[in-house]
C-alpha positions in Angstrom: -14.3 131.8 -141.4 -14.4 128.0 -142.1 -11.8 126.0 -143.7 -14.4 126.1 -147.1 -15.0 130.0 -147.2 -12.9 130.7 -149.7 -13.5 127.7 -152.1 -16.9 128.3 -151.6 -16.8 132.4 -152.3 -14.1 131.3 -155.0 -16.6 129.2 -156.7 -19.4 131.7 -156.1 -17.6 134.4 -157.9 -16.0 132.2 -160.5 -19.9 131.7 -161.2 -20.6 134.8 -161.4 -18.5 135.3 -164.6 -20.5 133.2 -166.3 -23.8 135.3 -165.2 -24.7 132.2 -162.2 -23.6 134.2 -159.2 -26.7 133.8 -157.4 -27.8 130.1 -158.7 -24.2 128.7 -157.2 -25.1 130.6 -154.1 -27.8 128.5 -153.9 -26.5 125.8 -154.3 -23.9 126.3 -151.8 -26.1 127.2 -149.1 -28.4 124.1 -149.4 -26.1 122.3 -147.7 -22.7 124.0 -146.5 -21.5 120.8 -144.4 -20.9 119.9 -148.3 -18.3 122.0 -149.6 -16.0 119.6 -151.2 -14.4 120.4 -154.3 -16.4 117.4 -155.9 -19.8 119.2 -154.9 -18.9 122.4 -155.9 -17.9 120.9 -159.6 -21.2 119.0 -159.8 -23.3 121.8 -158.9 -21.4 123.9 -161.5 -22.3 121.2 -164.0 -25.8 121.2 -162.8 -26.5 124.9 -163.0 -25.2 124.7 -166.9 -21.5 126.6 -166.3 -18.9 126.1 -168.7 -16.5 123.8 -166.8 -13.5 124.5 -168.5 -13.8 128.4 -168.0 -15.0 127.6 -164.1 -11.9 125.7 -163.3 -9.5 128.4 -164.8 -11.5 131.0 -162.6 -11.4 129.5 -159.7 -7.9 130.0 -159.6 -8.2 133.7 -160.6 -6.2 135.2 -158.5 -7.5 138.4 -158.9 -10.9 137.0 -157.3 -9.4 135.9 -154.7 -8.2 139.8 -154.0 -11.9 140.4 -154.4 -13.0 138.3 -151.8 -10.3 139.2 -149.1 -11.1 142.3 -150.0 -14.9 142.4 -149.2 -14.2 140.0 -146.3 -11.5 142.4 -144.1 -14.4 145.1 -145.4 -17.3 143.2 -143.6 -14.6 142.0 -140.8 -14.5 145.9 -139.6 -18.1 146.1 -139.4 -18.5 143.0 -137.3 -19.4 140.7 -140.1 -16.9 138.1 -139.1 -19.2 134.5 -140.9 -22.4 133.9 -142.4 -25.1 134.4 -142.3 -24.8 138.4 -142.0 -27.0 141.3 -142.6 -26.8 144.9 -142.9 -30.6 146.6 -143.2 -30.1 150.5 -143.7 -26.6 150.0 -141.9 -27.6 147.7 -139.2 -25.9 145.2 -138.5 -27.8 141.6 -137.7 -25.7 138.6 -137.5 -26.6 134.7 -137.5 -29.6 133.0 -138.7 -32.7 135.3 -137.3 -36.0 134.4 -137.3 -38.3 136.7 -139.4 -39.1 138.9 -136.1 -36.1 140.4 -135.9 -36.0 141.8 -139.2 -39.3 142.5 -139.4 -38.8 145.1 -136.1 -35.6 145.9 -137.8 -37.4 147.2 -141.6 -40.0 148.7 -139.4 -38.4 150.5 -137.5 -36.5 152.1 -140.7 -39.4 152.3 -142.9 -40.8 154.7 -139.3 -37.5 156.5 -140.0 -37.7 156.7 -144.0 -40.9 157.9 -143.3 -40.3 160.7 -141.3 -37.5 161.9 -143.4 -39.9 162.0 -146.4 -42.7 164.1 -144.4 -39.5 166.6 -143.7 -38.9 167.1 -147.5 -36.4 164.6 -148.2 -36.7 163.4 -151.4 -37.1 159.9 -152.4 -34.2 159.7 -154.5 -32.2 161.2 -151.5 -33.4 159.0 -148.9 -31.3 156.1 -149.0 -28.0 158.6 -149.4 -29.5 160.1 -146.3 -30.1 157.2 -143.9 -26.9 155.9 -144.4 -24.9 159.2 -144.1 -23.9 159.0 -140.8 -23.2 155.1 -141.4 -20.3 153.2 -139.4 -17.1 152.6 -140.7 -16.3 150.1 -137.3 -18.5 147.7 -135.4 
């Protein structure tokens, strides 16, 4: 992880309280050679947030447990930076062009398919795919 991961996912979360999770995503990721703490403040001002309540956040510490959390979590599964993706438990990492996850979701739509002519049912097929799911890379 870069020196900015955590102030980033910090600010990211602290967003989230505030229901603009995914809008400071955004914003993070249009530019993430731009992680200062002056950038993430103005794009918490520009997505509406209410500053006082960001800036107490992002020092919750309890958010930070949530983060290093979810980051050993995707550490043991190989996701060691971003970007990285799991589709149906498979693990692609880096920035991929749209091939590869299009031969990715095809191949498990071929497999969700299958399942579904065998009887699974549709509400069971997701629990099903991933059953067998690794715990390590």
């Amino acid at each position: 992880m870069h020196n900015r991961a955590m102030p980033a996912a910090m600010a990211s979360e602290a967003a989230g309280k505030q229901g603009k999770f995914w809008e400071m995503h955004d914003k993070l990721f249009q530019d993430p050679r731009a992680l200062t703490d002056e950038n993430i403040e103005k794009y918490a001002t520009e997505i509406g947030l209410d500053m006082a309540k960001f800036k107490e956040d992002l020092k919750d510490k309890k958010l930070e447990a949530k983060i290093k959390k979810q980051q050993a979590q995707g550490s043991t599964l190989g996701a060691r930076g971003t970007p990285a993706f799991f589709v149906n438990g498979r693990f692609l990492s880096g920035a991929q062009p749209f091939e590869a996850f299009k031969a990715i979701i095809d191949e498990e739509m071929k497999k969700a398919d299958a399942l579904l002519a065998k009887g699974t049912p549709k509400d069971k097929l997701y629990d099903t795919i991933i059953a067998k799911g690794k715990t390590k890379p």
